[in-house]
C-alpha positions in Angstrom: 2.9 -11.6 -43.9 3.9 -13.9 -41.1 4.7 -12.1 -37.5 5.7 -13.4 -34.3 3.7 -13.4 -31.1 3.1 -10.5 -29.8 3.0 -8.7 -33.3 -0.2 -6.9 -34.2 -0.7 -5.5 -38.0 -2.7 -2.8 -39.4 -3.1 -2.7 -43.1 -6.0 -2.6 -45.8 -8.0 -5.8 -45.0 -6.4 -6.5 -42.0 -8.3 -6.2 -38.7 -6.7 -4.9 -35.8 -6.9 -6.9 -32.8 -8.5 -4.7 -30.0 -6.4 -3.9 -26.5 -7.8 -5.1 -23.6 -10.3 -3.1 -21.8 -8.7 -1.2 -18.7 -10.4 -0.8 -15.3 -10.3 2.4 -13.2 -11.2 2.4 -10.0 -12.1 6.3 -9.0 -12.6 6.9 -5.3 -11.0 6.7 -1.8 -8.9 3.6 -1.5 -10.7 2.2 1.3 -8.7 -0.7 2.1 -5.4 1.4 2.0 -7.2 3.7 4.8 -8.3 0.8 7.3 -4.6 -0.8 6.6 -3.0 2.6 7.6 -5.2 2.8 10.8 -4.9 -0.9 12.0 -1.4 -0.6 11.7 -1.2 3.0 13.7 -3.2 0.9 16.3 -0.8 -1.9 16.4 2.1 0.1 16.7 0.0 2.1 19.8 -0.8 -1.6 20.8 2.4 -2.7 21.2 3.9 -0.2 23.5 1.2 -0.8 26.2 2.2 -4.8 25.9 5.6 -4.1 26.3 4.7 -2.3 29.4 2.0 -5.1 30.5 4.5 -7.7 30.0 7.4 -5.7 31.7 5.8 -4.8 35.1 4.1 -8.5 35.6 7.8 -10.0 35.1 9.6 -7.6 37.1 6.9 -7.4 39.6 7.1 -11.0 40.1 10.9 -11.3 40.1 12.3 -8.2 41.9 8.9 -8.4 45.0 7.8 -12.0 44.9 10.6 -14.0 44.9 13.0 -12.1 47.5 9.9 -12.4 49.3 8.9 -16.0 49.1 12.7 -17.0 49.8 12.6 -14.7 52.9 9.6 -16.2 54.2 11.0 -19.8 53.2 10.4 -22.6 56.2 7.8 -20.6 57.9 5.7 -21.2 54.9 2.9 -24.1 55.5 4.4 -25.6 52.3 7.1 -23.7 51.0 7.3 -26.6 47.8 4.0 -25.5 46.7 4.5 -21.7 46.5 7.9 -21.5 45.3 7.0 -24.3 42.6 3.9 -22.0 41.8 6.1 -18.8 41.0 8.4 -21.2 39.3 5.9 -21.9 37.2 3.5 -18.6 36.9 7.5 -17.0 35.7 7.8 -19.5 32.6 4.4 -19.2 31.6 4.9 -15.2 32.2 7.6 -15.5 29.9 5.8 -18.0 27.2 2.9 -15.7 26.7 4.7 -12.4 27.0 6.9 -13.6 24.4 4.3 -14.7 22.1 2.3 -11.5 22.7 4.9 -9.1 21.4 5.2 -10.9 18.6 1.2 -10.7 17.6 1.4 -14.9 18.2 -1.8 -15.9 19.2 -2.3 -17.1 22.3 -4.8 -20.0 23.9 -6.0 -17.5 27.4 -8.5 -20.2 28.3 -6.2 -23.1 29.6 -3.8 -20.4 30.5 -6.6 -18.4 32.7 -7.4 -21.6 33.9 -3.7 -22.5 35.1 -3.2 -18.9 36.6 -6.8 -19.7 38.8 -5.7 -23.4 39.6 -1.8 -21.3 40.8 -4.0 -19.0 43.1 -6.0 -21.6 45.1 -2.5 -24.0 45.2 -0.8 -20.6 47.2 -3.7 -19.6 49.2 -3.8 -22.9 50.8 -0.1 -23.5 51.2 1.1 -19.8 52.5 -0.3 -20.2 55.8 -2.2 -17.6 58.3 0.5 -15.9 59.5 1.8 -15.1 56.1 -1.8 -14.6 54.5 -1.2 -10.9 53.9 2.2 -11.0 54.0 4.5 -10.0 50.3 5.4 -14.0 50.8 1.8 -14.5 49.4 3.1 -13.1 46.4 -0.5 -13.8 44.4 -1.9 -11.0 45.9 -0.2 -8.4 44.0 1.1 -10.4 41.0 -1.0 -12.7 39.9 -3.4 -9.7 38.1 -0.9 -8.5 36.1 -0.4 -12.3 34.4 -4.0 -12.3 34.1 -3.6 -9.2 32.2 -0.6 -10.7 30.0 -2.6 -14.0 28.8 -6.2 -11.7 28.5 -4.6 -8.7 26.0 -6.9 -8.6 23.4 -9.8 -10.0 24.8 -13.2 -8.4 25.9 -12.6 -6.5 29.3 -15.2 -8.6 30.7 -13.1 -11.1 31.0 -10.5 -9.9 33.0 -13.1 -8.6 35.0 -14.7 -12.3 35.7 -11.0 -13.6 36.3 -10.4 -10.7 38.7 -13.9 -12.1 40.3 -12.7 -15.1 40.7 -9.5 -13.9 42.4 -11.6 -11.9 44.6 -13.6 -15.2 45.5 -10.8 -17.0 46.0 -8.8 -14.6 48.3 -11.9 -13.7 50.5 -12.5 -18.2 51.0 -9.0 -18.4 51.9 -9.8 -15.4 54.7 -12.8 -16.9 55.9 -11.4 -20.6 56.0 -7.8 -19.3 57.9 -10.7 -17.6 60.4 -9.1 -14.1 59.3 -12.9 -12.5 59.6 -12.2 -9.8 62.6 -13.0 -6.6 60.8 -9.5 -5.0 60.6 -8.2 -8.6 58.3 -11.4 -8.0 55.8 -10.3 -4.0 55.6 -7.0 -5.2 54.5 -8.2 -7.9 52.2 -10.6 -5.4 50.3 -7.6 -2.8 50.2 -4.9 -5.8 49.0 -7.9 -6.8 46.2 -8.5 -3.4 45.3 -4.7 -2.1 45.5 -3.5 -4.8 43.3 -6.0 -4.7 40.7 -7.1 -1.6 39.9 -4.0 -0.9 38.0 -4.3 -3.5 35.8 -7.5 -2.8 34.9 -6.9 0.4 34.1 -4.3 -0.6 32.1 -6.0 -3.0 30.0 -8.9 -1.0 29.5 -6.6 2.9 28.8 -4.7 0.6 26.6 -7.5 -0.6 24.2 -9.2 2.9 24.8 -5.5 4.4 23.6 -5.2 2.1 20.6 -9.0 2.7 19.4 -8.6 6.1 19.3 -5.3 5.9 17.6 -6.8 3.8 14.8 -9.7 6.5 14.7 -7.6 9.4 14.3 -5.3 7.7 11.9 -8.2 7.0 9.4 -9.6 10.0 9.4 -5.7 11.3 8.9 -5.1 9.0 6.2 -8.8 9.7 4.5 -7.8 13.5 4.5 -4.7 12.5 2.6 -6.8 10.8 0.2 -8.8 13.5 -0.6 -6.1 16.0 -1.0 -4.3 13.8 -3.4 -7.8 13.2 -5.6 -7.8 16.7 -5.6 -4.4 17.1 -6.8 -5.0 14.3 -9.3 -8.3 16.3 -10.9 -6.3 19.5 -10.8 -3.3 18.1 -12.8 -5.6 16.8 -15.2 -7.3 19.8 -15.7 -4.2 21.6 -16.2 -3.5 18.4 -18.8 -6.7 18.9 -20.7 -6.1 23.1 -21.0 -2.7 22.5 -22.4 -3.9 19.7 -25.0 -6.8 21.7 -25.9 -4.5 24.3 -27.0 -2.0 22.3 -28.6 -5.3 20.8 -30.9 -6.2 24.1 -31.4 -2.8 25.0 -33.1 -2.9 21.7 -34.9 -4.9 23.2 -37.1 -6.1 26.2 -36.7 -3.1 27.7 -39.4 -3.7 25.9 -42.2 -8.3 25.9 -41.2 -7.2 30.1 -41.5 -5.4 30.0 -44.6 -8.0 27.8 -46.2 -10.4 30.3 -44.6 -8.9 33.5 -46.2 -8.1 32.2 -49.7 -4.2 32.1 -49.1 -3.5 28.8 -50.0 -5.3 26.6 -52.9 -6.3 23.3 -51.6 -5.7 21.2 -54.7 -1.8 22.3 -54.3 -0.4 18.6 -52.9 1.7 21.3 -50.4 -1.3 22.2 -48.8 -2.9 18.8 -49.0 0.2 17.6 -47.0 -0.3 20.1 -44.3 -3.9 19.3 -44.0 -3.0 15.8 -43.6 -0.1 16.6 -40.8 -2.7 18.7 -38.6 -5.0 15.9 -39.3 -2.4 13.5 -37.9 -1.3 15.6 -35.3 -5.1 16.6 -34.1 -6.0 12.9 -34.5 -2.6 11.8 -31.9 -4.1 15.0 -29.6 -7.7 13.3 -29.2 -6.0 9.7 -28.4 -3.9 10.8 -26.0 -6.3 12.0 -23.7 -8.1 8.2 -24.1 -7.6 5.8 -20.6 -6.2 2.7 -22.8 -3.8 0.1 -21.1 -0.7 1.2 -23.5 -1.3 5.1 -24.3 1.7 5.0 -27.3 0.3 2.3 -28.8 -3.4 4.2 -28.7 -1.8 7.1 -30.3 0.5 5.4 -33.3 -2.4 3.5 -33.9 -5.2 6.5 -34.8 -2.2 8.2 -36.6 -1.6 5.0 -38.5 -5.4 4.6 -38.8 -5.4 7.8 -40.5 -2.8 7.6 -43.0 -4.8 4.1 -44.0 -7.6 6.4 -44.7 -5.6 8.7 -47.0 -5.2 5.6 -49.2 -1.6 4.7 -47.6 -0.6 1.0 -47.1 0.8 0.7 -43.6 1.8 -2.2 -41.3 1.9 -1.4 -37.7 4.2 -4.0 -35.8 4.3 -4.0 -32.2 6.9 -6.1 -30.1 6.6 -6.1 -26.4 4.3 -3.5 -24.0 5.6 -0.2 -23.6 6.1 1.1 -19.6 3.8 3.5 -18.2 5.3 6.9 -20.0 5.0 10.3 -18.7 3.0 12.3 -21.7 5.6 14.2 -22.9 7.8 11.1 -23.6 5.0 10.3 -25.6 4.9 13.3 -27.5 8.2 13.1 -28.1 8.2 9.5 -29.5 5.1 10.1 -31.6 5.2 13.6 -33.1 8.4 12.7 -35.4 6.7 9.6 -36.4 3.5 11.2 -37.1 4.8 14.4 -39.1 6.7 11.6 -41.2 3.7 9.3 -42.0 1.6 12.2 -43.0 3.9 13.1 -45.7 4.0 9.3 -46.8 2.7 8.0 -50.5 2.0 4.1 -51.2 3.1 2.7 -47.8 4.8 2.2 -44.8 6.0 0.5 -42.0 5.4 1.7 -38.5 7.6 -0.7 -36.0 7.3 -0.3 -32.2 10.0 -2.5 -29.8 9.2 -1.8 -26.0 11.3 -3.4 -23.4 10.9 -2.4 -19.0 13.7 0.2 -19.9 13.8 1.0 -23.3 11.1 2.1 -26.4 11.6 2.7 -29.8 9.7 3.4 -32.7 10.5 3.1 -36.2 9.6 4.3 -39.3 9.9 3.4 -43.0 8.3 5.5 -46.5 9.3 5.6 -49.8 11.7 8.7 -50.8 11.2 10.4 -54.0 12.9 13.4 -52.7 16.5 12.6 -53.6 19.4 10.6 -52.0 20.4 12.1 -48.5 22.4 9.5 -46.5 23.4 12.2 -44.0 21.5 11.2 -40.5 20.9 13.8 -38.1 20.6 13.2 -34.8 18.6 14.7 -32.0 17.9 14.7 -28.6 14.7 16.2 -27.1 13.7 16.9 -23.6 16.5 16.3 -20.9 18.1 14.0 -23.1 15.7 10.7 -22.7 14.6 11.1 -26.4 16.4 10.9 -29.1 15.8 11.5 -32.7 17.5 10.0 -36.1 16.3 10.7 -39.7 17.8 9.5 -42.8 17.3 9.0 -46.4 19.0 7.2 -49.3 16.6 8.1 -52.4 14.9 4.9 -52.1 13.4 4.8 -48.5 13.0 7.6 -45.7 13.7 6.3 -42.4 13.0 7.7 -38.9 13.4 6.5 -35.6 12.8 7.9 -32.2 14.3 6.2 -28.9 13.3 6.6 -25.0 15.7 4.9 -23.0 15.6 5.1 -18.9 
């Protein structure tokens, strides 16, 4: 018998070709938990840029520049440090705008440009302005350091806050601005104007690693919980098909038992065949197969071969992952049906994303019936049509979406 792809048979003679092997991973999904942390993090992260980004910007526009205008000709050359914040604002606005959107950015030649800014306004601000807002790298030029550093080790802000520090305390000594009151206010401009960013940087990286700390352990709780609710469900899963194997056959195992029933009668041998069938579906469907359905039509088909019955089991597409119930529903008509079969059948399963249905054909020696009857089981997803015509019995179950 010819098939398309995709068509599996099971009949005498035949070998069935095997499913493929499926792979469970049991455990905490590690990688989910460090992806939920890191992005906790990123979203603490980002609010502290925001702020970094926002206080160098409007620092340097709303005190700097109202001040380097106001000091204007008096400035030993007023090019130089108005050119300088000209250029510190676009580079403020480059890396500020690359930083909130996680872009990387180069902070070496950046650091480097922002030291090269500080040494150009030192020199050309004057003596009479040295500690004057005009000299607006005293209490901006940190916070850009900050801005083009976020990220990086804090020792590197550190050393570029150093080098600000040497820088500011050359340009005192060389304007001759050593009398003891000009280095007090020196040290209190360095330490005034750079403190904060520090503490910044360094609450903001402290903020975010706690964040991603507290969110993993948040996110392994959840994990554990749902394990747990997992094993519980399946417990509950196992009690109720351990009952539902026990009833399988533990009627006709107790008439058999008390002398009720004679088992050479072919009514009884039909009932120990259904309980067989119906037992036999039980056991599979607790197996972890790729396609469960298919697992479960195929031991019920399996043992009807046994009894001596001819069967072809076609298969046409993969069935979608089905809640067990749907399964019992598509599978318990088919099976009751194929245990009362005699000579052969035909067991024929079409799966689509949104539809399955299964199909199945015997021989009738009971008498023409060519009234169908139609059912529906559950909350309406299953439905159920028998028929018969005196030559052939045909049933059919359907689970649409």
């Amino acid at each position: 018998m010819s098939a398309e792809p995709g068509t599996t048979f099971l009949s005498p003679g035949t070998r069935a070709v095997p499913l493929p092997t499926l792979r469970v991973t049991d455990g905490i999904d590690e990688g989910g938990v460090v992806r939920a942390a890191a992005a906790v993090a990123r979203t603490s992260d980002r609010g502290a840029r925001i702020a970094a980004v926002t206080i160098a910007l409007v620092w340097h526009l709303a005190i700097g520049l109202p001040a380097v205008l106001a000091a204007g000709s008096t400035l030993t050359v007023p090019e130089v440090v108005l050119g300088a914040w000209v250029l510190v604002a676009g580079l403020g606005v480059f890396a500020g705008i690359r930083l909130l959107r996680d872009a990387p950015l180069p902070p070496a030649p950046l650091a480097a440009l922002l030291l090269v800014v500080d040494v150009a306004v030192f020199a050309a601000v004057g003596r009479s302005l040295l500690f004057s807002p005009a000299n607006w790298v005293w209490g901006t030029l940190a916070w850009f350091f900050l801005v083009v550093l976020w990220g990086q080790p804090v020792h590197r802000l550190l050393a570029m806050l150093a080098a600000h520090a040497a820088t500011a305390l050359s340009a005192v000594v060389l304007y001759g601005a050593t009398d003891a009151a000009d280095l007090a206010r020196a040290t209190m401009a360095f330490y005034g104007t750079s403190s904060l960013p520090v503490a910044v940087f360094v609450g903001a990286a402290a903020l975010a690693a706690l964040s991603r700390e507290r969110a993993a352990t948040a996110a392994a709780t959840n994990a554990v919980l749902a394990e747990r609710e997992a094993a519980e469900q399946a417990q509950h899963e196992r009690g109720e098909r351990l009952e539902l194997v026990s009833r399988a056959a533990s009627e006709v195992l107790t008439d058999l038992a008390q002398g009720l029933v004679d088992p050479t009668d072919p009514q009884v041998q039909r009932r120990c065949v259904r309980a067989a069938a119906r037992l036999r579906r039980l056991i599979a469907e607790s197996d972890d197969v790729p396609h469960p359905l298919l697992h479960e039509l195929r031991a019920a088909a399996d043992l009807a071969e046994r009894n001596g019955i001819s069967i072809d089991l076609v298969t046409i597409g993969s069935p979608p992952p089905l809640p067990v119930w749907v399964r019992r529903s598509l599978a318990d008509p088919l099976t009751a049906s194929l245990a009362d079969a005699q000579d052969w059948a035909r067991l024929t399963v079409v799966s689509g994303p949104d539809e399955v249905v299964v199909s199945l054909v015997t021989p009738d020696r009971d008498g023409p019936d060519t009234t169908g009857h139609p059912a529906e089981d559950g909350d309406g997803q299953v439905e159920h049509l028998y028929e018969r015509d005196g030559n052939i019995r045909w049933t059919q179950t359907r689970w649409h979406r």
